[in-house]
ChimeraX commands (.cxc) that place a marker at each C-alpha (Angstrom):
marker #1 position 37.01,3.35,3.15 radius 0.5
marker #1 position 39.35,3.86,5.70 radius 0.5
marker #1 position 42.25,2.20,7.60 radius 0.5
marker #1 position 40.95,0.42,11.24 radius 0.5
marker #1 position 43.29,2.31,13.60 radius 0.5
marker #1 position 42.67,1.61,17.14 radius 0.5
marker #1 position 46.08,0.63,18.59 radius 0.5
marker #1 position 49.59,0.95,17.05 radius 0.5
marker #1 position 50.88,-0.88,14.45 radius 0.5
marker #1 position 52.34,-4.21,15.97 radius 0.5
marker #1 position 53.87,-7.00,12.79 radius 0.5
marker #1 position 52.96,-10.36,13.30 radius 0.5
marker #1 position 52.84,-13.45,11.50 radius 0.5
marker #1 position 51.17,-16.27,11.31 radius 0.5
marker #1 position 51.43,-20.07,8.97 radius 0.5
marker #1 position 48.24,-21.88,7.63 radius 0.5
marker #1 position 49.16,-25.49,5.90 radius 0.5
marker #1 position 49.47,-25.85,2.07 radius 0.5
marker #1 position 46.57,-27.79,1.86 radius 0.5
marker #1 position 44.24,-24.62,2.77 radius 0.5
marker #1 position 45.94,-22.44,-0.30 radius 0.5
marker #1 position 42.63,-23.77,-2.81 radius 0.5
marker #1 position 40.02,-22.74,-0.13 radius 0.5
marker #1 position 42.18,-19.09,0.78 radius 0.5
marker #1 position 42.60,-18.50,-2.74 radius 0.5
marker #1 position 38.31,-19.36,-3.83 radius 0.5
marker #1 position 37.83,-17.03,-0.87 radius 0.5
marker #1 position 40.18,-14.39,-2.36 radius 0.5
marker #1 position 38.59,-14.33,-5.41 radius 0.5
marker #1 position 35.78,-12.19,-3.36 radius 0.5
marker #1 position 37.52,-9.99,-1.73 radius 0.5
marker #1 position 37.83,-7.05,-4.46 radius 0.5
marker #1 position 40.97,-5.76,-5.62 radius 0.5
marker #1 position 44.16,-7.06,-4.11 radius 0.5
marker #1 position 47.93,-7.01,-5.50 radius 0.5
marker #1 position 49.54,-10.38,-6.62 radius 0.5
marker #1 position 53.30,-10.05,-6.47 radius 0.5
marker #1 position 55.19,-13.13,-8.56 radius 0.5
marker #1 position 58.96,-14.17,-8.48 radius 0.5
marker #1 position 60.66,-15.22,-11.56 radius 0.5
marker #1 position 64.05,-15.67,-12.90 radius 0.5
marker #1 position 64.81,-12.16,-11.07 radius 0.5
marker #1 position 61.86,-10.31,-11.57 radius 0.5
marker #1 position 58.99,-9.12,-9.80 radius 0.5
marker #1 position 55.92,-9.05,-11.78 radius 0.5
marker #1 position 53.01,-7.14,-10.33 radius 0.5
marker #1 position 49.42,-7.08,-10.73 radius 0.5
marker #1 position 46.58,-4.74,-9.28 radius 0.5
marker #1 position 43.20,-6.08,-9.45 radius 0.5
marker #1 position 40.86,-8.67,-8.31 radius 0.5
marker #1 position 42.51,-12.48,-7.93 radius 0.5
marker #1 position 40.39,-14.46,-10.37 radius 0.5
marker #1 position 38.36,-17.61,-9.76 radius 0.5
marker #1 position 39.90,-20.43,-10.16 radius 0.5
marker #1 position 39.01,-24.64,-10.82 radius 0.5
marker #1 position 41.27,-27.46,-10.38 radius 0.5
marker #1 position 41.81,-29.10,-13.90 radius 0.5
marker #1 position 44.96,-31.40,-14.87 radius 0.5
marker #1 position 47.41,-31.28,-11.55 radius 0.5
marker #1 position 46.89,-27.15,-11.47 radius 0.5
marker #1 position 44.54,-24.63,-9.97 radius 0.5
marker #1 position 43.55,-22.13,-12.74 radius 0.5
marker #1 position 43.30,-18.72,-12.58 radius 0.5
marker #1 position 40.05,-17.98,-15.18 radius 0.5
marker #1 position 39.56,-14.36,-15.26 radius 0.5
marker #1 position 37.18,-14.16,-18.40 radius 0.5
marker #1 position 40.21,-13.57,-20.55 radius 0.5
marker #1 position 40.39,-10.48,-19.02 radius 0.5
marker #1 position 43.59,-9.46,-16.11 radius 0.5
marker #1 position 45.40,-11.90,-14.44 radius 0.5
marker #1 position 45.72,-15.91,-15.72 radius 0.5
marker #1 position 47.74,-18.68,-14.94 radius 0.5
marker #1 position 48.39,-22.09,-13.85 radius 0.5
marker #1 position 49.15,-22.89,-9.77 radius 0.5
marker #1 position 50.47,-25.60,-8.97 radius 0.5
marker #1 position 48.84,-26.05,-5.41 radius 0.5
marker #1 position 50.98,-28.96,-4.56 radius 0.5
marker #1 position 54.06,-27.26,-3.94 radius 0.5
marker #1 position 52.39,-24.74,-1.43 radius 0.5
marker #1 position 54.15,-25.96,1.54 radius 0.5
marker #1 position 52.57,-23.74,3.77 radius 0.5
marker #1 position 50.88,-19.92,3.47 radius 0.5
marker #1 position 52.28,-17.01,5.91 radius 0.5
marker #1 position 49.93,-14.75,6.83 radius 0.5
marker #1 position 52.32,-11.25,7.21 radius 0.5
marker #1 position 51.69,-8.01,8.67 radius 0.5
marker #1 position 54.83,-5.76,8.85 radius 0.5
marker #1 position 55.61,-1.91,8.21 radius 0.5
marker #1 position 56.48,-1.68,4.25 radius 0.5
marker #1 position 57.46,2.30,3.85 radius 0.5
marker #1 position 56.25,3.30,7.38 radius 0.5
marker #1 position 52.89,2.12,6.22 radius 0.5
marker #1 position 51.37,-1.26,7.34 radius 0.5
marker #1 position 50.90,-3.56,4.59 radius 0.5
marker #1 position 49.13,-7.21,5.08 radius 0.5
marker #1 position 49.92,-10.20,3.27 radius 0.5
marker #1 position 49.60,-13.56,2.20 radius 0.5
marker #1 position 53.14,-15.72,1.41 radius 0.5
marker #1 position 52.51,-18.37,-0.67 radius 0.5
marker #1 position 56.00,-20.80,0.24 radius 0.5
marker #1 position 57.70,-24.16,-0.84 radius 0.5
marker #1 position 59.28,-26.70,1.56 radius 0.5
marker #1 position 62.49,-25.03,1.12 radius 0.5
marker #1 position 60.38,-21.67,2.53 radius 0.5
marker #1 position 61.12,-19.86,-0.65 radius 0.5
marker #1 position 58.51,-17.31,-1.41 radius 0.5
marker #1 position 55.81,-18.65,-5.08 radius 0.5
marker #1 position 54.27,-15.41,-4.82 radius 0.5
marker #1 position 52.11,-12.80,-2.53 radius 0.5
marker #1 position 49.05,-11.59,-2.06 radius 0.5
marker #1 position 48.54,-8.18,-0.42 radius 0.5
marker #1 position 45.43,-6.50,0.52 radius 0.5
marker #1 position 44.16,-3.69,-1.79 radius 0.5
marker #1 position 44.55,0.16,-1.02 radius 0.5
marker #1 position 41.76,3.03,-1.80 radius 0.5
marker #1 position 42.70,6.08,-3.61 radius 0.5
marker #1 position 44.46,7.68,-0.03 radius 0.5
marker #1 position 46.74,4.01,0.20 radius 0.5
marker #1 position 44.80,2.94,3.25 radius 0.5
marker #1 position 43.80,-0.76,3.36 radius 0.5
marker #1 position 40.53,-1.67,2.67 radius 0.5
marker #1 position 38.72,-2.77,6.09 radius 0.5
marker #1 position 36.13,-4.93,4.34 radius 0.5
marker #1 position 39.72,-7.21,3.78 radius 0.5
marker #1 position 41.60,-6.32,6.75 radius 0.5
marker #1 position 39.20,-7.66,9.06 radius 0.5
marker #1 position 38.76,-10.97,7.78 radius 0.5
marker #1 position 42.27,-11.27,7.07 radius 0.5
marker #1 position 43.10,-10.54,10.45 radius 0.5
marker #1 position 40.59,-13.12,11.79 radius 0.5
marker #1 position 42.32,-15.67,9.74 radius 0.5
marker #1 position 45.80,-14.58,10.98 radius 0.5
marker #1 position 44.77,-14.84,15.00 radius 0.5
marker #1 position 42.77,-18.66,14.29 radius 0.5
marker #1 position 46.36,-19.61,12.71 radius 0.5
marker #1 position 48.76,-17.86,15.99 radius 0.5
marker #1 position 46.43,-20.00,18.19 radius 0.5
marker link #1:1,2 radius 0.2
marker link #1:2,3 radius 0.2
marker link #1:3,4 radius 0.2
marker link #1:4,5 radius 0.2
marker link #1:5,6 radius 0.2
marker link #1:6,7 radius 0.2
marker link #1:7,8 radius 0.2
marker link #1:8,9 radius 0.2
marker link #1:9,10 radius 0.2
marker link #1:10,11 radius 0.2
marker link #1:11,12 radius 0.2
marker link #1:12,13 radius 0.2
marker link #1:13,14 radius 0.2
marker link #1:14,15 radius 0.2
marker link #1:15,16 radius 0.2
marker link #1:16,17 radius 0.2
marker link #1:17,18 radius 0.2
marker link #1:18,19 radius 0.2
marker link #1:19,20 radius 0.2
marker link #1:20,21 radius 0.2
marker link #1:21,22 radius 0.2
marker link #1:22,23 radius 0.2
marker link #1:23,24 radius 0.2
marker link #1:24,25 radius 0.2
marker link #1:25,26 radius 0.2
marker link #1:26,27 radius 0.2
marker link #1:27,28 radius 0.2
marker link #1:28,29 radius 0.2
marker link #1:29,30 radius 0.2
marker link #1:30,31 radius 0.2
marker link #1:31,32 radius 0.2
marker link #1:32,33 radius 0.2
marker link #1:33,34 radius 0.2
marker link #1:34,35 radius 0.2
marker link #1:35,36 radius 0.2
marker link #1:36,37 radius 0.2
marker link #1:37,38 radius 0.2
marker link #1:38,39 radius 0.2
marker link #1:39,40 radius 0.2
marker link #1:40,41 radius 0.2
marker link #1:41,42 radius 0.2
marker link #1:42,43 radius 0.2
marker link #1:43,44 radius 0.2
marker link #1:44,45 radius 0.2
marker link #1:45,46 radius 0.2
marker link #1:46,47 radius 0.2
marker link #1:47,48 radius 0.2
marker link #1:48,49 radius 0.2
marker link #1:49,50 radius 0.2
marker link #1:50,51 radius 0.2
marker link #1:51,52 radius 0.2
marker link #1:52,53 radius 0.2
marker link #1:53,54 radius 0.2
marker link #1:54,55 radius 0.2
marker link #1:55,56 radius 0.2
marker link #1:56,57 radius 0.2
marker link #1:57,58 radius 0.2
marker link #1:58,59 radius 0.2
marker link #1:59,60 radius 0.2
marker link #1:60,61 radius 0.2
marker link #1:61,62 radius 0.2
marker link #1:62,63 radius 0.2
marker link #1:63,64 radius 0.2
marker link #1:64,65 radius 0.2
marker link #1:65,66 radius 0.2
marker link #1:66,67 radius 0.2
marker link #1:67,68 radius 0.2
marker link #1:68,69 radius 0.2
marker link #1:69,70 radius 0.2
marker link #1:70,71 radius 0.2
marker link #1:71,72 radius 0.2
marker link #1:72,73 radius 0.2
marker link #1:73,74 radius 0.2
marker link #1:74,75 radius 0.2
marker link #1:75,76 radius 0.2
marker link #1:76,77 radius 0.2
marker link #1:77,78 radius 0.2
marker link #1:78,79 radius 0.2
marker link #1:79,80 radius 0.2
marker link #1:80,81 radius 0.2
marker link #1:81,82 radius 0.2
marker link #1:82,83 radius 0.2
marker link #1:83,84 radius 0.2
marker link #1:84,85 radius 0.2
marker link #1:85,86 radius 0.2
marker link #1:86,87 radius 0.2
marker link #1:87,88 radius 0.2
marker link #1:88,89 radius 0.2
marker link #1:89,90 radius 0.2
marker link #1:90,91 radius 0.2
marker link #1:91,92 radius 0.2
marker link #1:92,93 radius 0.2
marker link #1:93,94 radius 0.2
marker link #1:94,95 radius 0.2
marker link #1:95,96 radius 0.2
marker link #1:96,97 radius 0.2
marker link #1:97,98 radius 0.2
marker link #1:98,99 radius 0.2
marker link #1:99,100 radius 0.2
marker link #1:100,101 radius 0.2
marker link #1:101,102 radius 0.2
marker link #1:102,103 radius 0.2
marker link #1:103,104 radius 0.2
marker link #1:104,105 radius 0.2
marker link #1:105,106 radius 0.2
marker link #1:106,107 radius 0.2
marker link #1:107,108 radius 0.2
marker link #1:108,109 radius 0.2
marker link #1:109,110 radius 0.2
marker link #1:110,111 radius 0.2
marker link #1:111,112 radius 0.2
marker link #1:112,113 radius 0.2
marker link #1:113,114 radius 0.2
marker link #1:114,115 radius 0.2
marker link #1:115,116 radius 0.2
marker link #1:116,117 radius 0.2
marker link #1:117,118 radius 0.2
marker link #1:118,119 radius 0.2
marker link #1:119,120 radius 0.2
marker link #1:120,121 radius 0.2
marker link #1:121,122 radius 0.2
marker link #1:122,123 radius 0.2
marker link #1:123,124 radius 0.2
marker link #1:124,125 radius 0.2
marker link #1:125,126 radius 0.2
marker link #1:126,127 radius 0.2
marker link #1:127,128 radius 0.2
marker link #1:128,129 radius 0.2
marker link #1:129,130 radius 0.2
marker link #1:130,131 radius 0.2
marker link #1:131,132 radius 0.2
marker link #1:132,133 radius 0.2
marker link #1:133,134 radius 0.2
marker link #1:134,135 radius 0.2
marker link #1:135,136 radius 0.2
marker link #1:136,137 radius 0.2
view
């Protein structure tokens, strides 16, 4: 698959509440292979693939890949609100979900997966840009 180009590139952002970052990230969990970017104690920890499922279970959402990829433990609650992001990242557009506190410090990303050429996958840029023009309205 190919990149959708009909018009130049133009960034834009959008912000969906916290309380929608369950229902995003269940919907996620479709969407094929994205990459997950997490910030901790300095680093940047990276992982290509599909986001798992995930069930709410004792104050966290968790990530249940089959013991297989990616794992973990969100806790939802401090989702303060979810930036939907499209800028230029190395003269290339790149689209993404930031996942922020109240203090609008970034948990962690989610961008939309590349094919083999580094063009975003359509089947994800068009529902992700769906979701980011219902939040700019």
């Amino acid at each position: 698959m190919t990149e959708i180009t009909t018009a130049p590139f133009t960034p834009a952002t959008a912000r969906m509440p916290g309380a929608n970052a369950k229902e995003l990230l269940q919907s996620l969990s479709e969407w094929g292979k994205l990459t997950t970017i997490i910030f901790a104690g300095g680093s940047v920890f990276e992982f290509k693939g599909p986001f798992p499922k995930g069930s709410e279970a004792h104050g966290y959402y968790n990530l249940d890949s089959g013991g297989e990829g990616f794992e973990g433990h969100l806790n939802l609650e401090r989702v303060a609100h979810i930036v939907l992001e499209s800028k230029l990242r190395r003269g290339r557009p790149a689209y993404c979900f930031v996942f922020a506190d109240d203090a609008d410090s970034t948990l962690f990303k989610i961008f939309l997966g590349r094919d083999a050429q580094g063009d975003i996958f359509a089947h994800q840029l068009q529902p992700f840009q769906a979701l980011q023009a219902a939040q700019s309205e």
